[in-house]
C-alpha positions as CSV (number, residue, x, y, z in Angstrom):
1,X,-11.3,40.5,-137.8
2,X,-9.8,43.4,-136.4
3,X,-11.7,46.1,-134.1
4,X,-12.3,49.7,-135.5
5,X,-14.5,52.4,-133.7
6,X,-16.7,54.1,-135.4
7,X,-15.7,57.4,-136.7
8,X,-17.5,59.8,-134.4
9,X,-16.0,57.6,-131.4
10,X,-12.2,58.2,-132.5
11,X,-12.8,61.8,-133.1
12,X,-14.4,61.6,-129.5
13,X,-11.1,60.0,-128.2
14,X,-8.9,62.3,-130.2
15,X,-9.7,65.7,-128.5
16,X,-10.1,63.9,-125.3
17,X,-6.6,62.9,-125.6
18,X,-5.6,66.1,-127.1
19,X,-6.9,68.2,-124.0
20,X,-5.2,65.7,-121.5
21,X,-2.3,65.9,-123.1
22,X,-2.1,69.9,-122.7
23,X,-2.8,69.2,-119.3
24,X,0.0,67.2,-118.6
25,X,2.2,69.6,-120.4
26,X,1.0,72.0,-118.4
27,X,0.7,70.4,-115.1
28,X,4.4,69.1,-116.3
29,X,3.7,66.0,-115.8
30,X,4.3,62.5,-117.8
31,X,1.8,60.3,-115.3
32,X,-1.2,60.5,-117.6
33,X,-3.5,59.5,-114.2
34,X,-3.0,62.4,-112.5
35,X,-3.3,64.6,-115.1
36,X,-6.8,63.2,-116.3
37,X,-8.1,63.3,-112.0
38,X,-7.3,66.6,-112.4
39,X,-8.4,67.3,-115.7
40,X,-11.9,65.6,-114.5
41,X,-12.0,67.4,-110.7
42,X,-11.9,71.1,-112.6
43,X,-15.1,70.9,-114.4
44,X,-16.7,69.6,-111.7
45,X,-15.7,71.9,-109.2
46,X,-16.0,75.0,-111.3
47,X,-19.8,73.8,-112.5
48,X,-21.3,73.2,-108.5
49,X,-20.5,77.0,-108.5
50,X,-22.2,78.1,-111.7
51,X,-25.7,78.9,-112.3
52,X,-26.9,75.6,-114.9
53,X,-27.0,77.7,-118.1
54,X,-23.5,78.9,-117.4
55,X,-22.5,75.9,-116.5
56,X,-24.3,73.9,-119.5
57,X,-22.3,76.3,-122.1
58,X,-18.9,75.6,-120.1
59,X,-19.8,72.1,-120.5
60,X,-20.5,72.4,-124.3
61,X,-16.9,73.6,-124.6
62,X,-15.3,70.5,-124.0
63,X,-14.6,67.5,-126.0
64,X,-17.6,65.3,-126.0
65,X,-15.6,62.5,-123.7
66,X,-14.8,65.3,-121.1
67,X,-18.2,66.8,-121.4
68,X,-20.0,63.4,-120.2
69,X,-17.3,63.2,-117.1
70,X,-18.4,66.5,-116.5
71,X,-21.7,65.9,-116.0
72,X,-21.3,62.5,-114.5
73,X,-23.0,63.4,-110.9
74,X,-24.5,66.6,-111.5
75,X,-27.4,67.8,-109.4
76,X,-28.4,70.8,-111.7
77,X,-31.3,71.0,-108.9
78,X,-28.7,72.1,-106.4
79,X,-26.7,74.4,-108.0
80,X,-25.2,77.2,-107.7
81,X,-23.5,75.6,-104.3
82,X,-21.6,78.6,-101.9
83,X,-18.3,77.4,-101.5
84,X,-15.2,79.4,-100.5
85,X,-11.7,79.1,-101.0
86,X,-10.8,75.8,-98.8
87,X,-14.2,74.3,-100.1
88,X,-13.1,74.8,-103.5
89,X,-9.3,73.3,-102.9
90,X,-10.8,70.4,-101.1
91,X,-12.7,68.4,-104.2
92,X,-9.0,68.0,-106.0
93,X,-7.8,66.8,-102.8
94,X,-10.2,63.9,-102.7
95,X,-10.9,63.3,-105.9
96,X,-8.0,64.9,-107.6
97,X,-5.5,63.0,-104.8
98,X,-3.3,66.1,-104.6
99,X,-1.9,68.5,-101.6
100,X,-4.2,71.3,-101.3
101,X,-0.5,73.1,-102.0
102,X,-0.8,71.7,-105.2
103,X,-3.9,72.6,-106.2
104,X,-3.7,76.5,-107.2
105,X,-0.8,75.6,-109.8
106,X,-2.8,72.4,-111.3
107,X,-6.1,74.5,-111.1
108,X,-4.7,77.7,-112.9
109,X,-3.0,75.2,-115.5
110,X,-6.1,73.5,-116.4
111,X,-7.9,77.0,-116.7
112,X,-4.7,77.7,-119.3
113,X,-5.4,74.9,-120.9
114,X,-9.4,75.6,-121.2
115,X,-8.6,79.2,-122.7
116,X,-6.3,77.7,-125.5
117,X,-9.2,75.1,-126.7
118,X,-12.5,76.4,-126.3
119,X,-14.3,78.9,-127.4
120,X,-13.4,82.5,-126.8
121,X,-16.2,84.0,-124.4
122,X,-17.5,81.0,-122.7
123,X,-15.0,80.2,-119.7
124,X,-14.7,84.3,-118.8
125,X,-18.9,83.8,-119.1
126,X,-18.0,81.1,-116.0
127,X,-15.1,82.9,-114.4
128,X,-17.0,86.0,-113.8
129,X,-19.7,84.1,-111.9
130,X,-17.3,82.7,-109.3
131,X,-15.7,85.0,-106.0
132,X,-12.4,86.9,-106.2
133,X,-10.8,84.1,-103.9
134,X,-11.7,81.2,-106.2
135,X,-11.1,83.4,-109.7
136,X,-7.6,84.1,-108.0
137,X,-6.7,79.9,-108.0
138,X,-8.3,79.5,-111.6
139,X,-6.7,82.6,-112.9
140,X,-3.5,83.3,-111.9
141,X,-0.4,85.6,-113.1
142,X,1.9,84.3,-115.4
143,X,5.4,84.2,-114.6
């Protein structure tokens, strides 16, 4: 008897794999493992900073597989956390297993990626929240 998902669980999986595969086009990058570190470190990172209604409407934005990773861990109790520059960088270098000279290109493509498939509004809702040092790795000039 062959295995099928249910509907609402391939839909699920299909703009989960949609997003991760922007962000290994943008992150230019084949190696699906790195991409999806990445494309898991972001959210977290960028929702320790936010107040939790900010950061529950950011969630809501992403595909129902990446919204679960994103909450996986959260202390809403704790939150917004004070971090600067190098304490933003650091969480993609643990978790993300990246150079910290990596991170602002992977960051800022991952923020590209966010604009293109969410909902207009929500992620400059986030953005504005966060310190001109941090906005400047999440946001950065195109080439």
């Amino acid at each position: 008897m062959p295995t099928t998902h249910p509907p609402d669980f391939e839909h699920a999986i299909d703009s989960a794999n949609i997003w991760l595969k922007a962000v290994s086009e943008a992150l230019e990058t084949e190696d699906r493992h790195v991409a999806h570190r990445i494309l898991r470190t972001w959210p977290h990172t960028l929702r320790d900073r936010l107040t939790v209604d900010v950061a529950a409407h950011l969630a809501a934005q992403l595909p129902e597989l990446l919204r679960g990773a994103c909450y996986d861990g959260w202390d809403p109790s704790v939150v917004p956390v004070k971090y600067d520059r190098e304490g933003y960088v650091n969480p993609f270098v643990q978790e993300g297993k990246v150079t910290a000279e990596d991170v602002p290109r992977m960051v800022a493509a991952v923020t590209t990626v966010a604009h293109e498939h969410g909902s207009p509004g929500h992620l400059e809702a986030a953005l504005e929240q966060l310190p001109h040092d941090i906005l400047a790795l999440l946001v950065q000039p195109t080439a």
